[in-house]
VMD Tcl script that draws the C-alpha trace (Angstrom):
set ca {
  {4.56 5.60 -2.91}
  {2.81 8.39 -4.86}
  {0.05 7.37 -7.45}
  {1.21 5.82 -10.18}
  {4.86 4.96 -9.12}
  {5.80 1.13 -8.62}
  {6.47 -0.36 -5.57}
  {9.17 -2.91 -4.10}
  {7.63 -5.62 -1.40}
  {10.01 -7.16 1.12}
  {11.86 -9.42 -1.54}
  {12.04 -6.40 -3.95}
  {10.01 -7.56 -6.32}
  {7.64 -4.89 -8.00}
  {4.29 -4.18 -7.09}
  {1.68 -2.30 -9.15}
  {0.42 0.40 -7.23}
  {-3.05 0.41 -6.22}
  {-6.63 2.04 -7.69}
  {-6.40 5.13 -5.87}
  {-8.61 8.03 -7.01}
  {-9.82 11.43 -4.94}
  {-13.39 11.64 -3.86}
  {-13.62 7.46 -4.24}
  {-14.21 4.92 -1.79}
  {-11.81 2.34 -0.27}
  {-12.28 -1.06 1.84}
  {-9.00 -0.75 3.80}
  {-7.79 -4.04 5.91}
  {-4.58 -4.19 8.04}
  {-3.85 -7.23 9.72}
  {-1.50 -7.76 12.55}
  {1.92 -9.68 12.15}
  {1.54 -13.22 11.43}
  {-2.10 -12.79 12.09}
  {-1.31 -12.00 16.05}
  {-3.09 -9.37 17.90}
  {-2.60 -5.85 17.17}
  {-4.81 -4.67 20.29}
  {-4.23 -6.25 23.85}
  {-6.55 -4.24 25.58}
  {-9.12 -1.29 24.97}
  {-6.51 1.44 26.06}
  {-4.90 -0.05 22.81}
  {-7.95 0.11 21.31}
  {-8.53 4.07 22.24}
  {-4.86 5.04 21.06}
  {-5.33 3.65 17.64}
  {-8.26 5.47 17.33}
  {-6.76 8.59 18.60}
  {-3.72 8.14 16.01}
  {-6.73 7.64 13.34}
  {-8.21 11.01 13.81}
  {-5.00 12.47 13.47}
  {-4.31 11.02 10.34}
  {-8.09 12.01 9.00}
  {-7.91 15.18 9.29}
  {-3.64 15.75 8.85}
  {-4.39 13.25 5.09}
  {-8.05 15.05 4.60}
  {-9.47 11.46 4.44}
  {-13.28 10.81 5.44}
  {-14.24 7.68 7.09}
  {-17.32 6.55 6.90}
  {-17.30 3.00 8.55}
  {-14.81 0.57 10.66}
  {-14.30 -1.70 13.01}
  {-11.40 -3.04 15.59}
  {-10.76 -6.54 15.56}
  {-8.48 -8.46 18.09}
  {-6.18 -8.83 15.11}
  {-7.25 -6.97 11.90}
  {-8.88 -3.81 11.11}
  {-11.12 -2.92 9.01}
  {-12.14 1.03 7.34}
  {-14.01 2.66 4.62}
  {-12.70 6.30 3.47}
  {-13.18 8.84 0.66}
  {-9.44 10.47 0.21}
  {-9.61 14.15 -1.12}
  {-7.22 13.54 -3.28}
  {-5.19 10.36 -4.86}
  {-2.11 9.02 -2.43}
  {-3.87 10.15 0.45}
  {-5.07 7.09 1.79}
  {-1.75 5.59 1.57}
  {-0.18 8.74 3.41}
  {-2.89 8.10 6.22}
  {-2.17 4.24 6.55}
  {1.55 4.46 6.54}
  {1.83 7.03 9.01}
  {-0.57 6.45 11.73}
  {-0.29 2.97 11.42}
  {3.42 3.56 12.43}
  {2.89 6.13 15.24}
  {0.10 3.61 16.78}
  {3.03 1.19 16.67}
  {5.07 3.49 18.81}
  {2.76 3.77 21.28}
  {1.96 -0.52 21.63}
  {4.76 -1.36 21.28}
  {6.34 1.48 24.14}
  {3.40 0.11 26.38}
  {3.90 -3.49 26.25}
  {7.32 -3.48 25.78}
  {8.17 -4.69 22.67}
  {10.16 -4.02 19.09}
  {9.73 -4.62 15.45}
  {6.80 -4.40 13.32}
  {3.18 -4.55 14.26}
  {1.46 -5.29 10.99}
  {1.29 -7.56 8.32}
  {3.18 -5.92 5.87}
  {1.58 -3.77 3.20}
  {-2.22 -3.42 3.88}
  {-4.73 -4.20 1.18}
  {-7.32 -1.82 -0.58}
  {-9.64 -1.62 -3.03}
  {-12.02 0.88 -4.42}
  {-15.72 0.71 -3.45}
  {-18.80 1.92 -6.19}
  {-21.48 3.94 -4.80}
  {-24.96 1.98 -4.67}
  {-25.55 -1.21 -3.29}
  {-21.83 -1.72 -3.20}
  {-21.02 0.95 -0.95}
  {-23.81 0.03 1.78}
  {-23.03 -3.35 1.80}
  {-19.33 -2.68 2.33}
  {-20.38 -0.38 5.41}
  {-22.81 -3.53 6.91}
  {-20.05 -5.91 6.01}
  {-17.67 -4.24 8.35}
  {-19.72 -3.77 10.89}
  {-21.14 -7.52 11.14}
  {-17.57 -8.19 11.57}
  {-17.81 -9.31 15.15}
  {-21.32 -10.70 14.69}
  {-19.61 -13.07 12.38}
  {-16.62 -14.24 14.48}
  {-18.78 -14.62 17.16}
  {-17.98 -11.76 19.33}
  {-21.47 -10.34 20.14}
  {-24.88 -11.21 18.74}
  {-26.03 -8.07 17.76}
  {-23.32 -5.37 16.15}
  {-24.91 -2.54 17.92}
  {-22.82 -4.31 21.34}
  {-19.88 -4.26 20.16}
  {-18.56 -0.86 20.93}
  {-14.96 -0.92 18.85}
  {-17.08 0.04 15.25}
  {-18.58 2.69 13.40}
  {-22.28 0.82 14.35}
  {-23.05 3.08 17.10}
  {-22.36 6.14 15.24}
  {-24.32 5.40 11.97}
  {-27.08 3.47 13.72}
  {-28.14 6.17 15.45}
  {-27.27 5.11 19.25}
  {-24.41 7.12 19.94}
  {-21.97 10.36 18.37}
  {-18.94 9.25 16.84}
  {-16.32 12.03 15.62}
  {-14.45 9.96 13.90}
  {-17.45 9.02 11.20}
  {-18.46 11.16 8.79}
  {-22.05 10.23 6.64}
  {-20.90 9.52 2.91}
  {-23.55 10.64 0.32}
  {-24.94 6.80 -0.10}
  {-26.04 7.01 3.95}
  {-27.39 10.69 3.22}
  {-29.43 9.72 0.44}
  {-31.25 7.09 3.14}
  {-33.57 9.79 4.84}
  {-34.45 13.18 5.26}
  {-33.04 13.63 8.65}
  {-30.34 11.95 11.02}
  {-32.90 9.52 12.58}
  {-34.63 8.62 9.67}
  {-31.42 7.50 7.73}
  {-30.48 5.59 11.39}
  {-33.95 3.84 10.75}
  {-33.11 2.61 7.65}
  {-29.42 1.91 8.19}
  {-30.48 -0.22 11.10}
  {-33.24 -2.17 9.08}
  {-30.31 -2.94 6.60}
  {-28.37 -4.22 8.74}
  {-30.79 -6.63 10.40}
  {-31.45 -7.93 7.00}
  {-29.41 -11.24 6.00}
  {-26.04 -9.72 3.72}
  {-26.00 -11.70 0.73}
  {-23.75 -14.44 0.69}
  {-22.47 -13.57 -3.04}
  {-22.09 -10.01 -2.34}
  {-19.89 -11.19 0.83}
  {-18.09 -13.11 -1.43}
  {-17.68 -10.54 -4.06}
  {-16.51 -7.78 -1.24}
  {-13.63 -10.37 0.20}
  {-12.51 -11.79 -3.73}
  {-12.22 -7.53 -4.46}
  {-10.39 -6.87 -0.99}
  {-7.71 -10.12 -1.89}
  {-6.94 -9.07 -5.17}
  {-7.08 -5.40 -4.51}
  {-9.40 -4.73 -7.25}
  {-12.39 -2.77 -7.85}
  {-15.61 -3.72 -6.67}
  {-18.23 -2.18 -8.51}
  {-20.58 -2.76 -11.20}
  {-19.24 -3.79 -14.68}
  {-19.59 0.27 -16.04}
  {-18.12 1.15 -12.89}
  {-14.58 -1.50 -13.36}
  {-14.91 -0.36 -17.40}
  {-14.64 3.46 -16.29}
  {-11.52 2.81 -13.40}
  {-9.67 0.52 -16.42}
  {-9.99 3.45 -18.92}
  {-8.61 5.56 -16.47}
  {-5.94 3.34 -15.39}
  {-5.07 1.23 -18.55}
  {-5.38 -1.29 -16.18}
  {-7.94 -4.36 -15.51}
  {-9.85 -3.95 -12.93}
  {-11.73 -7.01 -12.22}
  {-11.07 -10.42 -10.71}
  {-8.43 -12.69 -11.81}
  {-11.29 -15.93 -12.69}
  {-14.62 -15.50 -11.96}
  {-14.85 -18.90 -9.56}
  {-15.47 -18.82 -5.75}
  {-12.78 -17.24 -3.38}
  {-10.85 -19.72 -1.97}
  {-11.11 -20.83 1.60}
  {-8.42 -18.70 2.87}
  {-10.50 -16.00 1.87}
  {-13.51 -16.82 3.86}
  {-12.48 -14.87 6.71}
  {-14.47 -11.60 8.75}
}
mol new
graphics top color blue
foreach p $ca { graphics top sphere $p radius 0.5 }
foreach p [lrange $ca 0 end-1] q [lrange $ca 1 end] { graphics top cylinder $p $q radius 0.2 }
display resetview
């Protein structure tokens, strides 16, 4: 669905498209099928990737942070150019299916229907994203430290290891003069506790697909877009959005 069309979900009901601009962030999540695994084993694990880099450079998207969950993934990308990001997701996410489901010997879908988006403000919002996906397994109790879990951008932007997929968005630039000064900082960042607002801020903007981003920042994407683009009641997020 190009920018600004309208989309039909499974019961053809319309669906607004998404905040999509070039040269702006998105938090990206796609879940597996009724929540069940998308990744039985790190061969899995390396093909998805593989598909991903594809898609990056075929969709000229940048991504600057993810991770690989047993059942979800999460990414953050800067699209060249509006409708790219949904270009990448649609079609690597169905040539990874392919491949699973040729290896394990299955049919039908993979994922959890339409994957969710929204756009991510430079600042505090951006970095926070980044650490946010990153603690991912720290937080479902995977590893204790992010830097062993080796399915995540971590490695790459913490300074331990090369990572072609990644590539340094301005906010992780602006960090330090030089690649292991920024890794310094980056890893100081993350050690530090993530604010349990902002966490809840990041999942309320991911649910609703909205933007998260300061108040000038949603006032400049709803003058562009004629559309609001904060969240629908300012209250907690539910408890079935308190998830990695």
């Amino acid at each position: 669905m190009e920018p600004g069309g309208v989309a039909s979900d499974a019961r053809g009901m319309a669906r607004p498209p998404r905040f999509d601009f070039a040269g702006v962030a998105q938090h990206v999540v796609q879940r597996g099928n009724n929540r069940l695994p998308c990744f039985l084993d790190d061969d899995d694990r390396q093909r998805y990737l593989q598909c991903l880099r594809q898609g990056l450079a075929r969709f000229d998207c940048q991504l600057h942070a993810y991770v690989l969950m047993s059942n979800h993934v999460h990414l953050l990308l800067t699209p060249a150019s509006a409708g790219a990001v949904s270009r990448l997701m649609h079609t690597f996410a169905r040539n990874y299916t392919g491949l699973f489901n040729g290896r394990h010997g299955r049919t039908g879908t993979l994922w959890e229907g339409r994957f969710k988006a929204c756009l991510v403000d430079s600042g505090r919002y951006f970095l926070a994203c980044s650490r946010y996906i990153e603690l991912n397994p720290v937080r479902a109790w995977m590893v204790a430290q992010p830097g062993d879990y080796p399915w995540s951008s971590h490695g790459a932007n913490a300074g331990y290891r090369e990572d072609p997929l990644v590539t340094p968005h301005p906010e992780y630039l602006a960090l330090g003069a030089n690649r292991p000064a920024r890794a310094d900082v980056y890893r100081a960042l993350v050690a530090e506790t993530l604010d349990e607002v902002l966490v809840a801020e990041i999942r309320a903007h991911l649910q609703q697909q909205k933007v998260l981003g300061s108040d000038r920042f949603q006032a400049w994407v709803a003058k562009r877009t004629g559309k609001f683009a904060g969240l629908r009641g300012r209250g907690r997020p539910s408890a079935n959005e308190n998830c990695p």
